[in-house]
Every structure is written in C-alpha cells, then in structure tokens.
Short mmCIF file of the C-alpha atoms (twelve columns), coordinates in Angstrom:
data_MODEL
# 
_entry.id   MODEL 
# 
loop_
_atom_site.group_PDB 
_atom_site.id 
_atom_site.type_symbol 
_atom_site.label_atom_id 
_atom_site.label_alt_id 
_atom_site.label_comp_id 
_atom_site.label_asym_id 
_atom_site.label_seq_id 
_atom_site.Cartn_x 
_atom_site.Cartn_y 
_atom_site.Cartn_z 
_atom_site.pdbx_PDB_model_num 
ATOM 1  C CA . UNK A 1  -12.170 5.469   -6.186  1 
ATOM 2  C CA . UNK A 2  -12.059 8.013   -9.088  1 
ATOM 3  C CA . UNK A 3  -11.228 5.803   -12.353 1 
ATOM 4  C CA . UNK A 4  -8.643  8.314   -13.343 1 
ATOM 5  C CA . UNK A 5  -7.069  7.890   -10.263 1 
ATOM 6  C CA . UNK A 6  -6.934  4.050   -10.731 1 
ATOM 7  C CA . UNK A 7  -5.668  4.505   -14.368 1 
ATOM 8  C CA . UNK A 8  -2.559  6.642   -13.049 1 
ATOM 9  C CA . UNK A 9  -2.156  4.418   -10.123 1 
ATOM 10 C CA . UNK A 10 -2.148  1.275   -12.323 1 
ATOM 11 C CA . UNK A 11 0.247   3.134   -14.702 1 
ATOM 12 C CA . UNK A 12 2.782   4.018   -12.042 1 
ATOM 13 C CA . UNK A 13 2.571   0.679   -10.681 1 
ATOM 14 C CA . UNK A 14 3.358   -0.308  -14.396 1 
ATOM 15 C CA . UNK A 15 6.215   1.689   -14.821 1 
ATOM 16 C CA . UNK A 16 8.122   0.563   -11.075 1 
ATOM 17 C CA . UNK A 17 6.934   3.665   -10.006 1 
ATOM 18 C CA . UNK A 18 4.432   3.153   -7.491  1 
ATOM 19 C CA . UNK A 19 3.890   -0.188  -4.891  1 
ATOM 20 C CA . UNK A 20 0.873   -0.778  -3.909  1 
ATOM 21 C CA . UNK A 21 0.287   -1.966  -0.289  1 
ATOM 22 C CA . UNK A 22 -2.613  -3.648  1.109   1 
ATOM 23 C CA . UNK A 23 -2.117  -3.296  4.668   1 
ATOM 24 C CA . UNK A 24 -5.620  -4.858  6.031   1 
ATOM 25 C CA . UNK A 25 -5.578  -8.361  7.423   1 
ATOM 26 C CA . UNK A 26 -4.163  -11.275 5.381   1 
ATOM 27 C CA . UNK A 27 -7.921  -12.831 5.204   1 
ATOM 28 C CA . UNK A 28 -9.222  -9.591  3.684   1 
ATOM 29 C CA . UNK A 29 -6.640  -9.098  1.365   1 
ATOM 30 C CA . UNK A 30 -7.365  -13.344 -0.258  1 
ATOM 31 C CA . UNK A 31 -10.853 -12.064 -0.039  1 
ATOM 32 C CA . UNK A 32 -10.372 -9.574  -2.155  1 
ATOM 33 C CA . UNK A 33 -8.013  -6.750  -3.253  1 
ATOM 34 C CA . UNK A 34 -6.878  -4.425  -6.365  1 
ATOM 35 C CA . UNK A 35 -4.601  -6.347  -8.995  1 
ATOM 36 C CA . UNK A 36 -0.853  -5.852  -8.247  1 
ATOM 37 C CA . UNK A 37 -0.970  -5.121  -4.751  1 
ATOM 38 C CA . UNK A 38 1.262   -6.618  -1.812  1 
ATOM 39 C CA . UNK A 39 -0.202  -7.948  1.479   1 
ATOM 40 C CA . UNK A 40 1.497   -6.783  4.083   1 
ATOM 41 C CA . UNK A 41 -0.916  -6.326  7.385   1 
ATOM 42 C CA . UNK A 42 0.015   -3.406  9.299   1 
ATOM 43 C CA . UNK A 43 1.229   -5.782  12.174  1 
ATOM 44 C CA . UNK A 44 3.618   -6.439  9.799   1 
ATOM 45 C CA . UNK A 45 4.794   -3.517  8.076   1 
ATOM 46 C CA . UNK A 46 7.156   -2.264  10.563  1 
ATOM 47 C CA . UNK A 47 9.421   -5.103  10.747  1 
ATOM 48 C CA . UNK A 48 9.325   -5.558  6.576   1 
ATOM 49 C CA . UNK A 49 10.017  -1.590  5.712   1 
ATOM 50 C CA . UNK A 50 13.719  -2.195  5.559   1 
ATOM 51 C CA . UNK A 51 12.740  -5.052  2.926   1 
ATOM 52 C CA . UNK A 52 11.001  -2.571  0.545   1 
ATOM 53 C CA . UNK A 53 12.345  -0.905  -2.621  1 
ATOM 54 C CA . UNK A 54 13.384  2.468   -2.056  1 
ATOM 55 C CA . UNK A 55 13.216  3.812   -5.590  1 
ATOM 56 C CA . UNK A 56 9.435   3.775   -5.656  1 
ATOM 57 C CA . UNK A 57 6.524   5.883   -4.104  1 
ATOM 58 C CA . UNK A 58 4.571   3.902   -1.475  1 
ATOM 59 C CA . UNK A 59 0.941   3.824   -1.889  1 
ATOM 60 C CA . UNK A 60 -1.085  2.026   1.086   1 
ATOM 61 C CA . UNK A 61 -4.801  1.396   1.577   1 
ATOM 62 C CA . UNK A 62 -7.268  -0.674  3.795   1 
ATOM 63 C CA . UNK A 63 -10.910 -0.619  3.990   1 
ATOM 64 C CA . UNK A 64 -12.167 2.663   3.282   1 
ATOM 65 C CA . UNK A 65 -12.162 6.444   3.957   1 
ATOM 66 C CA . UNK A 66 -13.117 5.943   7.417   1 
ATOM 67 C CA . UNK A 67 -10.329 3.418   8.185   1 
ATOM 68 C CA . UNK A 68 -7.428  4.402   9.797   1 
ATOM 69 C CA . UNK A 69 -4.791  1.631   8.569   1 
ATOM 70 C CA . UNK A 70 -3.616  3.221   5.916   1 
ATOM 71 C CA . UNK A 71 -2.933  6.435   8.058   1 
ATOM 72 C CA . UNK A 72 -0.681  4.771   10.335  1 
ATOM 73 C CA . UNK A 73 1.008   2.523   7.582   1 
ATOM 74 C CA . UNK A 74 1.670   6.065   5.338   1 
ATOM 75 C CA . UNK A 75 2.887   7.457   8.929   1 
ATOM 76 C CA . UNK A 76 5.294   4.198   9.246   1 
ATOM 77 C CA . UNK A 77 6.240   4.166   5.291   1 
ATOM 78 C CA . UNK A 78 7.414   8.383   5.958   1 
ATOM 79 C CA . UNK A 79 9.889   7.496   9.446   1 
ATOM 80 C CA . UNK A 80 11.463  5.204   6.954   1 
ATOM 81 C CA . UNK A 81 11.963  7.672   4.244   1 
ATOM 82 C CA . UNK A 82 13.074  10.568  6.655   1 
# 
C-alpha cells in the first residue's frame, strides 16, 4: 500500500472516521493484520452489519489485489447503507 494512503487511513481511523475491517479468516487476521482493525470474516459480516456504527466510512480488506473478499464485503457494507 501507498504510505500516504496508510497515513490518511490511520488518521481517519483516528478521528472515528474510518473502521477498518479485516474480513479474511480469523487465523489470518491473529497471524497478522494492520493496527486498529476489526476481525470480522466475511462469513460473518452479514449477520454483524446491523451491529456496526453508522457514522463512519467502512473500509474492508483481505489478502491482496487479487482477492476478492473485500469486493463482496464492500458490496455487503453498501446494501446496508442503501
């Protein structure tokens, strides 16, 4: 990732603006994962949207560009905003 990026990102998370959601698989995530994200597997994200904070933007990865969690957990995240 672009540092810039990360700076903003870690800013916004800062602020209450941003939550950060790690939606790969509970063992990744104790593995390893960026500092002040939430685990919530994608298995679980659909049952746990109504338990997020509204006021913030939503900001979900997984394992890379070519992964295709974080598409369907961004695609989850927007039915619950619309």
């Amino acid at each position: 990732m672009d540092g810039l990026f990360l700076i903003e990102l870690k800013n916004r998370m800062d602020n209450g603006e941003v939550l950060l959601l790690d939606v790969r698989p509970k063992e990744e995530y104790d593995e390893e994962h960026i500092p002040g994200a939430i685990s919530i597997p994608i298995e679980e994200l659909k049952e746990k949207l109504v338990s997020l904070p509204s006021n913030c933007d939503a900001v979900a990865y997984c394992r890379g560009p070519y992964c295709l969690i974080s598409v369907e957990a961004i695609e989850l995240l927007t039915t619950k905003g619309g």
